[in-house]
DRENGU-264542 format. One record per atom (N, C-alpha, C, O): x negated, y, z negated. Coordinates in steps of 0.001 Angstrom, whole numbers, plus 500000, padded with zeros to 6 digits. Each point is the difference from the previous one (the first is absolute). Example, Ala and Ser with C-alpha at 12.3 -4.5 7.8 and 13.67 -1.06 7.14 Angstrom:
<rs>
486810494310492200 500890501190500000 499100501200500000 498964499981499335 501386501069501385 499180501190499940 500770501090499270 499491501108499831 
</rs>
This chain:
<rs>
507350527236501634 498624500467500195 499044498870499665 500201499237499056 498446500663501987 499462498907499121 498909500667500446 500130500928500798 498307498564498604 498548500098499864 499113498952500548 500315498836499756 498490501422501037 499388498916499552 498630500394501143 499871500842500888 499367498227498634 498704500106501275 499113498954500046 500109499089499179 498883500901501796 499240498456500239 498716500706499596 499592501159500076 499853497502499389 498666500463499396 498648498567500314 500113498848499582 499023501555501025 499227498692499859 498564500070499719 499097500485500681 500866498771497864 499418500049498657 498951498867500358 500564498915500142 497907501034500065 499130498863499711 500524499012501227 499809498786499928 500679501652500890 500544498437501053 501124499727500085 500424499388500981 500588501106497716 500690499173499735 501404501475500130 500045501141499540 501162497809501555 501012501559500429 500497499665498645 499652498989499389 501190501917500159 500880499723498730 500802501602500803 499592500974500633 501623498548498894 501309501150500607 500527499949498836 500210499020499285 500097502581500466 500995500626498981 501105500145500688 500057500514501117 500958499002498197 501534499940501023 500861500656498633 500728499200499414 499230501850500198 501117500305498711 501173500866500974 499779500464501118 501395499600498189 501200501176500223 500899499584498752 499824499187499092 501228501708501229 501645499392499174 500888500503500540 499941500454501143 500907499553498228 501898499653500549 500510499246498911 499534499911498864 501622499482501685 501069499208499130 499757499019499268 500726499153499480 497922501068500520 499601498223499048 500887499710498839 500737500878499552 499226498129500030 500333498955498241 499518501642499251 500720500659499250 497930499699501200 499732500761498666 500947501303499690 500291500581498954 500060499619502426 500742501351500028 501316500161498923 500622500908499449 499383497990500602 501473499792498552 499604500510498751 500820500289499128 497769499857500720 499574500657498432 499681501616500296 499118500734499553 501969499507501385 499551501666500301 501323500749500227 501115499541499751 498597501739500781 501223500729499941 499944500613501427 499296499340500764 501311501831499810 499532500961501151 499459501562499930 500607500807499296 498437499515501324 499877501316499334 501186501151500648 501127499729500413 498235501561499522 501199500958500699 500060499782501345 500929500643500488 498240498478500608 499858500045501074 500917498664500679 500377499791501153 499776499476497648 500988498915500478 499243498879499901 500691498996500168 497736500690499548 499099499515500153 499897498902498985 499850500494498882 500178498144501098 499616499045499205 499278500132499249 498964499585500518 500703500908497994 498860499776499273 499784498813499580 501007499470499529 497773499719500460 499124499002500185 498804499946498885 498803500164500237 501699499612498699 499208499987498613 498959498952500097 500380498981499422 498027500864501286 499165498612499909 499610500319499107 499839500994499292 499867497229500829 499883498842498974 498381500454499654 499178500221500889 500602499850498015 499050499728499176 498363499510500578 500134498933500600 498846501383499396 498933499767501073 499512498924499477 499538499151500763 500451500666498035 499435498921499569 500643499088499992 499578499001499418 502136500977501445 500641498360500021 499982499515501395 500352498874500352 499241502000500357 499455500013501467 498672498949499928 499697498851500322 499652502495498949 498809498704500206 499847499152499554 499184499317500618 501251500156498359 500735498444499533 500470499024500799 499618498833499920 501350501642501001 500314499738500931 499439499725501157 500449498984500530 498714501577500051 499287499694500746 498702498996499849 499368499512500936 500372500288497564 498767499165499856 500949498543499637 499595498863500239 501332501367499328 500707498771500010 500265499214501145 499363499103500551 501965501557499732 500323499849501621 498780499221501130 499944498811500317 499458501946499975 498950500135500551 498968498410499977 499691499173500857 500055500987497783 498841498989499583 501054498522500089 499501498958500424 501809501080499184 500591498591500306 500381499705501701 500059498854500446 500197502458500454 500012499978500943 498708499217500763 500176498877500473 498631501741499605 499076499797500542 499062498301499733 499370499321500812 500913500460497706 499643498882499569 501041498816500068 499484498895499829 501537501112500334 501107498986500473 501020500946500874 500782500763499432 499147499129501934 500553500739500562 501389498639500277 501115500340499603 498782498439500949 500633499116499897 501709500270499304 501135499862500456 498258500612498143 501169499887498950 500819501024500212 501223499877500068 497789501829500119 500657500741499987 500904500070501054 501038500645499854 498558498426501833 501108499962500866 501020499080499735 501002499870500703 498780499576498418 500836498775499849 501125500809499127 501194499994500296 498278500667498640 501727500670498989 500023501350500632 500394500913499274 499260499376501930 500351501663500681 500514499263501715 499822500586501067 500650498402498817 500660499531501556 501413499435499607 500751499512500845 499523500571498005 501717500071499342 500569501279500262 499483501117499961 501939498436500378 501139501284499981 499602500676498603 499678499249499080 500332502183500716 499955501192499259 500534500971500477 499488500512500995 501825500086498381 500448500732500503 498978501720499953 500226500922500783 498500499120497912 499456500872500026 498705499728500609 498930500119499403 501196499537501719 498633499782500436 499912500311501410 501144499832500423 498104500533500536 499839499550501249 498649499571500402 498879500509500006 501759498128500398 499306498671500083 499640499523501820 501025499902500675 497860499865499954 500170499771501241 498309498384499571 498993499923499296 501755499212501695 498818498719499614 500179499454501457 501099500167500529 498103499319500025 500102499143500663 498600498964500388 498913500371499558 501142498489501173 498769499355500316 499501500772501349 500614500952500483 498266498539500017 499499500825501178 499859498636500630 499880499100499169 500102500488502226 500237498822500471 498611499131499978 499971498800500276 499053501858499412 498521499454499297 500265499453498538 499106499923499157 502019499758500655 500105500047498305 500073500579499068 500679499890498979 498422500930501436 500268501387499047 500467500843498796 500473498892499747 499829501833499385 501170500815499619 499575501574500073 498975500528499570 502334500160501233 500145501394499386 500740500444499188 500999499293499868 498981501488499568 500907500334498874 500042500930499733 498896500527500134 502344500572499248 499679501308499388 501046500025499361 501066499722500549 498846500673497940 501126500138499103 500176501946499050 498997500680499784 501906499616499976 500096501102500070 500978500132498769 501223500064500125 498117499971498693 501175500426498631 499677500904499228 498886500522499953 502214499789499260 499903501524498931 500402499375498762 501092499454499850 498063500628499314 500235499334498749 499852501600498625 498974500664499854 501936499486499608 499958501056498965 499404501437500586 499142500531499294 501150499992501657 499545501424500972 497854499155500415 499046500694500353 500943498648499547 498548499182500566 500754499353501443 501065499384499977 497988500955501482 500161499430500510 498930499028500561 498885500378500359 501495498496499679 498872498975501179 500050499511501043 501067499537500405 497588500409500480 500010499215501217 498722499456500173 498892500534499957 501537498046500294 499143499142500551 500116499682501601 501146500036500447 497933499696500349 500221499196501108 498526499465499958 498962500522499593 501340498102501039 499388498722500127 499718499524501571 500935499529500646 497721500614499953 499989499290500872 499265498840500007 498792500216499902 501533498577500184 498715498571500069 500451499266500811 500959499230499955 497852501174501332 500525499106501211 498856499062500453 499427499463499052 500071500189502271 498741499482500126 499038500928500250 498959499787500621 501494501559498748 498487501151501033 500161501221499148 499476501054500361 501324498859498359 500121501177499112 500862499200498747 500994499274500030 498110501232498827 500966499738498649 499389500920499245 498902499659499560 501515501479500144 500139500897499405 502066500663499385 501120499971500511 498311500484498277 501214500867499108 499815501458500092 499003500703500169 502214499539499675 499869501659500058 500469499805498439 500578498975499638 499139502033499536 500899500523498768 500419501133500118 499243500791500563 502284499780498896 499930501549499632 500973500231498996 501119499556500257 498670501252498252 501029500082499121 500190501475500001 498984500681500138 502121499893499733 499859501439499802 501314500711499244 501136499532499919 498576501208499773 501053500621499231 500749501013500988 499379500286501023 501712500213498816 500513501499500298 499588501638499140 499830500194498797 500106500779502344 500019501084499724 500636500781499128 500922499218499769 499265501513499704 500865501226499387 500270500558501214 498990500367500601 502341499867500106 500196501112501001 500168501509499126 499878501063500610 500396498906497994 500213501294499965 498520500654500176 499998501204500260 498717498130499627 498732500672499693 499855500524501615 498911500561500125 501644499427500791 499418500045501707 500705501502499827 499906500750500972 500608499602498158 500795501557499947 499649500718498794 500574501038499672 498218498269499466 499337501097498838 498593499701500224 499526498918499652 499513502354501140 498962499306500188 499151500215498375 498796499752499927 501770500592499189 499150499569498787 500414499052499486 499078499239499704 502001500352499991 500427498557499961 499065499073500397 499314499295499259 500690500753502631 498948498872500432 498558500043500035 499160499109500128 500759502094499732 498581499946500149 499247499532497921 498830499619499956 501879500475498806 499923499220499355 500448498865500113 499286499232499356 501622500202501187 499880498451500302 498926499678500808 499601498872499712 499881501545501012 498836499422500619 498457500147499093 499053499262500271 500870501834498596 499055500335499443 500025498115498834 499212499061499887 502639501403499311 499152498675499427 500462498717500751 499868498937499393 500541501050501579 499907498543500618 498258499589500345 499301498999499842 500492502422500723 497932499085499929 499585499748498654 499216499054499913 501075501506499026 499649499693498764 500250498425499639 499314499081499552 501849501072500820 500495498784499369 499282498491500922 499722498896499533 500179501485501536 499726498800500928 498659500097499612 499568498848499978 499462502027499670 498812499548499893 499674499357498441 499093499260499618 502323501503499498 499726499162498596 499893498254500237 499110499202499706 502478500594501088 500114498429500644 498812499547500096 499506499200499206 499717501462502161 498804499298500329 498808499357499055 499473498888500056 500323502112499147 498923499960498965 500306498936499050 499151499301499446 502281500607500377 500680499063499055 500237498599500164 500451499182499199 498964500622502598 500358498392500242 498236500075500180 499471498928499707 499874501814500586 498668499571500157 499407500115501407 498940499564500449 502285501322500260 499854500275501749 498923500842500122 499100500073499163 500962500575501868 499256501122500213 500461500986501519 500117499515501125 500059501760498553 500030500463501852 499005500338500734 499043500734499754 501216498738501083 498854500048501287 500242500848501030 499352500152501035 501789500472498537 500478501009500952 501304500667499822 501017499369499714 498941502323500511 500947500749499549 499714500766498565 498898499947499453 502095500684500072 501723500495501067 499530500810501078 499189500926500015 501468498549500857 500139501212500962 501188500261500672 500638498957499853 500120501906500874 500830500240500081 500282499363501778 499127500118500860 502328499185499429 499674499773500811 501972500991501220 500446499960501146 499760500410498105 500483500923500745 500618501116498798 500502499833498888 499170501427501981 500439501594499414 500863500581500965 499403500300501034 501715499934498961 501160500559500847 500416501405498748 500113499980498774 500026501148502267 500229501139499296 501735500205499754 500676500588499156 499610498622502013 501755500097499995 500434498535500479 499341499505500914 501711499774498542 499999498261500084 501159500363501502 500444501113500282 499746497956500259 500481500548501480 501884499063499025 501182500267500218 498142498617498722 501534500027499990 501277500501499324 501190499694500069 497873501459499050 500456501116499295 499730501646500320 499325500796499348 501718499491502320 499135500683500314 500744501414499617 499713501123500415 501414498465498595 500659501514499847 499483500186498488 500742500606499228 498181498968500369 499099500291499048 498610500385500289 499358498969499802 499934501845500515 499153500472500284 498896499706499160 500227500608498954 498698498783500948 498942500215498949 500103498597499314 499252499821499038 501813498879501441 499713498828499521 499136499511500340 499825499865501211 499386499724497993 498107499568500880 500179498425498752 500790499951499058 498369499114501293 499488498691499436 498620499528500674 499592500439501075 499847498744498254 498666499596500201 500094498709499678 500955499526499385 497950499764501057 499745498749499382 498580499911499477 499265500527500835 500050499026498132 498979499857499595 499714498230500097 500543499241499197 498624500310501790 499572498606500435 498833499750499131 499086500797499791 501024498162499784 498461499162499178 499622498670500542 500822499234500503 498009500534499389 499462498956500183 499396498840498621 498826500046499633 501993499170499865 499642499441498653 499852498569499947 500830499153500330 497783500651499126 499095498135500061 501023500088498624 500268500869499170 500035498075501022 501044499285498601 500003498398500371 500195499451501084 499436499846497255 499869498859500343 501509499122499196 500292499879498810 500376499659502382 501102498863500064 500162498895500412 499023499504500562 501725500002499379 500283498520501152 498282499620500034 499476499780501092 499700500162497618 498675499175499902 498942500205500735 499157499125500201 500767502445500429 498804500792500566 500707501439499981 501077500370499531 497644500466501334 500380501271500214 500227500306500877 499406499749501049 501881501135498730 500401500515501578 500091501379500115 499524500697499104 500920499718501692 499894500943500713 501461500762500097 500596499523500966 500173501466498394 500987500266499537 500252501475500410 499733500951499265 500853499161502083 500994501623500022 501125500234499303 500986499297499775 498706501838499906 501026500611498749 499875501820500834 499118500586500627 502004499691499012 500723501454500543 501050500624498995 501071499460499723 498541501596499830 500861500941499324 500754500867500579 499584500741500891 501956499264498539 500886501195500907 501251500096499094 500755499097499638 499278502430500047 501121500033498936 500524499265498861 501093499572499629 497933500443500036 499826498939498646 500290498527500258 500226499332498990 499813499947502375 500166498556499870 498425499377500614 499085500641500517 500991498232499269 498524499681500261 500827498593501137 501158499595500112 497403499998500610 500048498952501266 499031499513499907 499105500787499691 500547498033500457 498834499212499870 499901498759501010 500887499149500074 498184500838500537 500595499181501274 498249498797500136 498945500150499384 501351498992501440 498376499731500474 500628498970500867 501216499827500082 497668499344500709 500377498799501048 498428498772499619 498787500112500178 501895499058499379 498791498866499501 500192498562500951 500885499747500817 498261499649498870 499591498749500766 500964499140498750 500026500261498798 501006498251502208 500562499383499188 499479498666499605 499506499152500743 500710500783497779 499093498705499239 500617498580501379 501041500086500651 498251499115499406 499596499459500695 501358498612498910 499927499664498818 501213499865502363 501036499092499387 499439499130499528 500590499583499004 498436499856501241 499165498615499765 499558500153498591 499956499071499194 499725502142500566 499330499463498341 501402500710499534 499547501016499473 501779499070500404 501116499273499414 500673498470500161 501144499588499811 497872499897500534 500610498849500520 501267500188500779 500957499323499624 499190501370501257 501152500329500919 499693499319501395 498814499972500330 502246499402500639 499453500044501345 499967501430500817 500854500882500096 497858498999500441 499637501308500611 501645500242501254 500967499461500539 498383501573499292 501128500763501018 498904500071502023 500530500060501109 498725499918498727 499094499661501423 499396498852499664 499513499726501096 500250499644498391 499338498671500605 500788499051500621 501110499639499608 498220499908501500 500449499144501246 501182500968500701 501039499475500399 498775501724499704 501451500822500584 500553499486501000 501177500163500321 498130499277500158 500933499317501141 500165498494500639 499779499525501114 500812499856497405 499734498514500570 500569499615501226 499219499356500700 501838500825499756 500602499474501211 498983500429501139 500363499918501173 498504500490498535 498790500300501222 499054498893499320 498854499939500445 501358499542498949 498720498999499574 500046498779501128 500965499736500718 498109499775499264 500224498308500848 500239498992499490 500036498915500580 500128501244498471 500912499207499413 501758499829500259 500842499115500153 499026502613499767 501366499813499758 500651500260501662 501195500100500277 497833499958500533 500337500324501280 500180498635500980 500324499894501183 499301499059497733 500049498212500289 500994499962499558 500565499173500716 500072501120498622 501597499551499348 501237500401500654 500256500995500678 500466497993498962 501258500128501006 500914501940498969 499977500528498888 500638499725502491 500930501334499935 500441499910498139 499494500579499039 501574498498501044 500450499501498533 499424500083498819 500397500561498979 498327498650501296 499345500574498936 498893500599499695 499286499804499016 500544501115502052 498825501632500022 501148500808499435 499532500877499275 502237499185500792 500515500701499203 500657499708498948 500503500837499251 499556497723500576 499597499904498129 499004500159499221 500097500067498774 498508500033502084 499326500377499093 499794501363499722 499531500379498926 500837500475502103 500278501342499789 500489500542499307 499540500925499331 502396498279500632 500767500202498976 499542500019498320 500007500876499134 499604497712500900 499096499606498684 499138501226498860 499981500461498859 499223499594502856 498902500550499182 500277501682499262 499518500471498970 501495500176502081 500447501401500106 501007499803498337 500131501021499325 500507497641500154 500713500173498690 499290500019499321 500160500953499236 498583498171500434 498909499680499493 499272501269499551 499943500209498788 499611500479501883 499390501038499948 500976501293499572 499369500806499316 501927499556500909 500638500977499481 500830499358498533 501071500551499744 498558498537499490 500390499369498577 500595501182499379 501159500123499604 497286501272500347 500656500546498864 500545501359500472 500306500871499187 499856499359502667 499961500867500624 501205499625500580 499779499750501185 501636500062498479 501262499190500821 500362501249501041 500241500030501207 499710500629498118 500303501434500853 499322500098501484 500436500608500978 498287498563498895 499305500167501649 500233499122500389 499459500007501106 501314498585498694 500037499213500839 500773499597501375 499606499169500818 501269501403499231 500676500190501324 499052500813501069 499671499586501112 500043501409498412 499117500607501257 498871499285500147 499560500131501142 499672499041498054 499088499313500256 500559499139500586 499347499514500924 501677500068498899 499987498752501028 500971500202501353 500409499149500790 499784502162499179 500204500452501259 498803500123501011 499893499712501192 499176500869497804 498681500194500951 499238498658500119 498776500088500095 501786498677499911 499208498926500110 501213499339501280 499825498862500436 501201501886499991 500711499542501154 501064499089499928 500433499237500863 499946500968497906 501654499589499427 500816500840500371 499681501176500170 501613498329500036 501248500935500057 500576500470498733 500014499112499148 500236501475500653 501145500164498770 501240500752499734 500161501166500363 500604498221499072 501105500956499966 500707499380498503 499858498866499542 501048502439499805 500946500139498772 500766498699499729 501014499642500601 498375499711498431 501182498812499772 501243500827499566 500393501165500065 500111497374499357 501664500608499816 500181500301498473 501087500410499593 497504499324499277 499820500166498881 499687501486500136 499720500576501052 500378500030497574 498156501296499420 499481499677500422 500301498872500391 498568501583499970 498580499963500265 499225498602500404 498808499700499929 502717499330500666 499448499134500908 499064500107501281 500054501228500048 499348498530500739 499915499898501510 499741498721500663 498983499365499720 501873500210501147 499490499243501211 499150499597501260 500350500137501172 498343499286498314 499186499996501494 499885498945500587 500227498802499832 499238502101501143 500061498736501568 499258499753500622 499686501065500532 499399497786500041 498812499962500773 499874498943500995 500471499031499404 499189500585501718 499835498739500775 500191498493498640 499288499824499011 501657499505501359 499751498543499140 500262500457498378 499449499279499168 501233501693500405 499488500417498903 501153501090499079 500086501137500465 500606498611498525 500935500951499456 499608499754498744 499505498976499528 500933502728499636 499586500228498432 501065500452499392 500955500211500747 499211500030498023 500751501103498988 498740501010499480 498898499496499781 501254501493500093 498972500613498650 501146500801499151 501045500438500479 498548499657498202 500793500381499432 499210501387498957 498999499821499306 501393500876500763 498588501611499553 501264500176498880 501228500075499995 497557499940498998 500994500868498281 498816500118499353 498912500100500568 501358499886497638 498893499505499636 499143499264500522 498970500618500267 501012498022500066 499483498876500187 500352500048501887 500840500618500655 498066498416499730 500117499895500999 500050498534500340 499251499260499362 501755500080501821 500702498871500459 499735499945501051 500081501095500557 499548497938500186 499880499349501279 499807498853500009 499228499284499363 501965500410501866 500198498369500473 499900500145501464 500690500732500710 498036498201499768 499696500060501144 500050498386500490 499395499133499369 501442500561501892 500537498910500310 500216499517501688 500986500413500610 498250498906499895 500103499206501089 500430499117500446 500059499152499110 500337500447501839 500903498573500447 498396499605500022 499741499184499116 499251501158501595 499283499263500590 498589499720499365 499000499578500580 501144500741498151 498322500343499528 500618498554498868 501017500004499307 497922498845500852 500733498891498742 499331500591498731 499020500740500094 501612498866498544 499900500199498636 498245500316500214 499317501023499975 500380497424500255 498145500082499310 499284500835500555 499111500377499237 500846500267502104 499545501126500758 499841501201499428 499018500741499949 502594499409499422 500389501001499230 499270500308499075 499439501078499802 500537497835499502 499775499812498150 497918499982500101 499281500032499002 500257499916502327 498855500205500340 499186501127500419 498816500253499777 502047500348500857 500043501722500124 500007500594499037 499171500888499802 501843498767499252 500043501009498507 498768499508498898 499474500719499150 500354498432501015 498624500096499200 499172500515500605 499129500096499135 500436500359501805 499011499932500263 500068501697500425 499067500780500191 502072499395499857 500149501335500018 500177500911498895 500146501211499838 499805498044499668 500257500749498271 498283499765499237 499381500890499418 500279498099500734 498364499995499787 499180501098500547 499091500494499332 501126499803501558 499498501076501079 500506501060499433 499161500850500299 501660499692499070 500608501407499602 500006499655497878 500399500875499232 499293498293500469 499632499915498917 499070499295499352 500531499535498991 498224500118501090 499381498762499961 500014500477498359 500191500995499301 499469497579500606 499657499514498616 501265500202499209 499860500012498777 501267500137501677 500966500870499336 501509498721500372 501199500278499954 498360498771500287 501468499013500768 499949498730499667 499058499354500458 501767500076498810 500368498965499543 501141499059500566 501114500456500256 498531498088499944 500868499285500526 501227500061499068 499832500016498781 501763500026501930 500508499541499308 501046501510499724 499694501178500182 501600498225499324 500668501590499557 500078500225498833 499728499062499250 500711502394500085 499420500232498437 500395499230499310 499276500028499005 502091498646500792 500204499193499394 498990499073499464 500024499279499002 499086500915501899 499135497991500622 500478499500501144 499111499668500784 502100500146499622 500118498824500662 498861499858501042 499060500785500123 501098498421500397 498639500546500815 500280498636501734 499107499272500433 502240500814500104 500251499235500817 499774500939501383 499722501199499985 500463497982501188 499686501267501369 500996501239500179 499567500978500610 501700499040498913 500162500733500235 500131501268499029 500662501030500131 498393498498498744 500162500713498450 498951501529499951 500075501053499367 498783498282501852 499399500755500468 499029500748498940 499731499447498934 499939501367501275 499158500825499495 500181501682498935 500767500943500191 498444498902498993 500118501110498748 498427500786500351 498872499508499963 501555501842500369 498761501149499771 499887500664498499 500982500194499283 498155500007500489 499917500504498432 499884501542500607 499281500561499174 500895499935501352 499841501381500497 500131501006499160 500952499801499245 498318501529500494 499829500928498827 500833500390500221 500266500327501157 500722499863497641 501089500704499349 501084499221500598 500956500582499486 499550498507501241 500439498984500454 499981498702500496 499081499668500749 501865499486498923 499711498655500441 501075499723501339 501165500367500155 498226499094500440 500546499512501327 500302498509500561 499092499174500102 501996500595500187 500055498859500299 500483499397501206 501214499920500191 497804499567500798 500632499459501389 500318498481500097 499135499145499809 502102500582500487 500792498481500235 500395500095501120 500031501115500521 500393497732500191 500184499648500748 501475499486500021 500670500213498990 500077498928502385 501153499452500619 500161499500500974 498959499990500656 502271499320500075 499901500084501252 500913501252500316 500539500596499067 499644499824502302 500493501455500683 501427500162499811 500581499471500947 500063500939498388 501807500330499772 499888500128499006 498927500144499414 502371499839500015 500799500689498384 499720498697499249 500548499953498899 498759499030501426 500080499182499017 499398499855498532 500514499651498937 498098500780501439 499423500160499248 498897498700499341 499246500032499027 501112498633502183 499761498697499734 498333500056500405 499310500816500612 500481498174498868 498444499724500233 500046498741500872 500048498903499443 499941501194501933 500313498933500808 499142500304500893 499872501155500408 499332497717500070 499203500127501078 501058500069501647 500816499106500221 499062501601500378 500926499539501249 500076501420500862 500808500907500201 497334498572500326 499270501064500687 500370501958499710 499666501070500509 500951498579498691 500091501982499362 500088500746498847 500751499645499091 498584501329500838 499874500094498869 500155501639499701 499811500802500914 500557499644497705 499899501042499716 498833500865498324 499869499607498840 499731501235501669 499126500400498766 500603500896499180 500815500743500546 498982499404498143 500761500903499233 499076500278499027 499374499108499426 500478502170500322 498848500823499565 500876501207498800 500715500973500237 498776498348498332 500890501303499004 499387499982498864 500351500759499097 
</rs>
């Protein structure tokens, strides 16, 4: 059975999406006489904890949160990808202690906005005592308006009920199972202003949801996710030979997914690479006119990008200058040792990581030999 309804508050849609079933939480429950999962939620006040947490690190470094929610988790469901503008979408989906969350992330060149939503589960036994639920709903408004008063919010709207069913259609050899939802509208100030916060009561679990504008990558010192979305349309790069309009593609697509390894294959699918499964983990092999890579996706992210035909200094000219461009003020000659010879290349001081691009000529050698080819290596 699940609940839910659309509501649009001041401008702004916000969707209540609650139900249950088999969740993580269902393990702290039993069945009633009907065979029925009982579903003991979590506590209202760790919800909304949750949600101002969640939420406020979401919206204010969204970067990070895709960066440790685009790893394998077996308790999670996780979907990321780039959009061929550069982009990222994202939506991650976990249950932490009967609390569930969801984020999704869109920042492309024409929308960057977050959704938030934390919510708890129902009591199913209350959908079969209507005094049961109808005191869970008496002090769940109690309680949510104690919350409110207690962070300094205020409602601007509600309770009101946003559906009354006299008989639930998915309990229908029970006659007289009825549920409601009571929707609010609540200014609460997080993530360093006030927002605008749907919240919905139903059988004692609470939902709290909203959709905000995302802090802007640049004042994390991050490279943006749309700026220049589409260099291989620049004229610049539309003067450059095949070879290397897709090294710099390559380049720039590792460059930019540092702390995001998880998007980098599809990003650089959508920049018109081939790719396919190395013979490692979480290797892959790409392919382009004049042009072959490794990437290597784990923790850390690896790429070696290598031409017969592009010579060393070309190379080693591109990457500065491409890395200035996606990090200024932030790039130092030279690799984190010092050395500081051509093919020693270059050190990014990049937040929360350091990066380092060197150079070669093109094969397993690994030599620093001029002899027209060269390869880039970015880790």
């Amino acid at each position: 059975m699940a609940f839910g309804g659309f509501g649009v508050i001041r401008g702004t849609t916000c969707a209540l999406v609650m139900g249950f079933g088999t969740s993580a939480s269902a393990q702290h429950g039993g069945h009633d006489d009907h065979g029925y999962a009982i579903l003991h939620t979590a506590p209202m006040s760790e919800v909304w904890a949750a949600f101002v947490e969640s939420c406020s690190n979401f919206v204010t470094d969204p970067e990070a949160y895709v960066d440790a929610h685009t790893r394998p988790d077996p308790n999670a469901e996780q979907v990321a990808h780039r959009t061929p503008d550069g982009g990222i979408v994202m939506a991650s989906r976990t249950t932490h202690s009967g609390v569930w969350h969801m984020m999704e992330l869109v920042d492309t060149s024409v929308r960057r906005r977050a959704v938030c939503q934390v919510q708890s589960e129902p009591e199913v036994e209350s959908f079969f005592d209507h005094t049961r639920y109808h005191q869970l709903m008496t002090d769940g408004d109690a309680e949510l308006r104690a919350m409110v008063a207690e962070a300094g919010g205020s409602i601007v709207g509600g309770s009101m009920p946003l559906l009354d069913i006299g008989a639930s259609h998915d309990f229908p050899e029970i006659p007289g199972a009825e549920f409601y939802t009571y929707a609010y509208a609540i200014e609460l100030d997080f993530a360093g202003e006030t927002r605008l916060v749907h919240a919905g009561i139903n059988g004692g679990a609470l939902s709290m949801s909203g959709e905000y504008q995302v802090t802007q990558a640049s004042e994390h010192g991050l490279p943006s996710s749309v700026a220049d979305t589409s260099p291989v349309d620049s004229a610049e790069a539309s003067a450059m030979r095949p070879e290397m309009t897709a090294m710099r593609a390559f380049a720039r697509e590792c460059l930019r997914n540092y702390r995001t390894p998880g998007l980098a294959i599809a990003a650089l699918e959508a920049q018109g690479l081939r790719a396919v499964p190395g013979m490692d983990a979480g290797s892959w092999e790409l392919a382009a006119p004049g042009l072959q890579g490794l990437v290597t996706v784990g923790d850390a992210l690896y790429c070696s990008i290598q031409s017969p035909d592009i010579p060393l200094d070309e190379a080693a000219t591109l990457g500065w200058e491409l890395a200035n461009e996606l990090f200024p003020d932030l790039v130092e000659k030279g690799s984190p040792e010092g050395a500081n010879g051509l093919c020693d290349g270059l050190t990014i001081v990049a937040p929360r990581q350091m990066i380092w691009v060197s150079y070669a000529q093109a094969g397993n050698s690994g030599a620093c030999i001029e002899d027209g080819s060269s390869a880039v290596i970015i880790r």
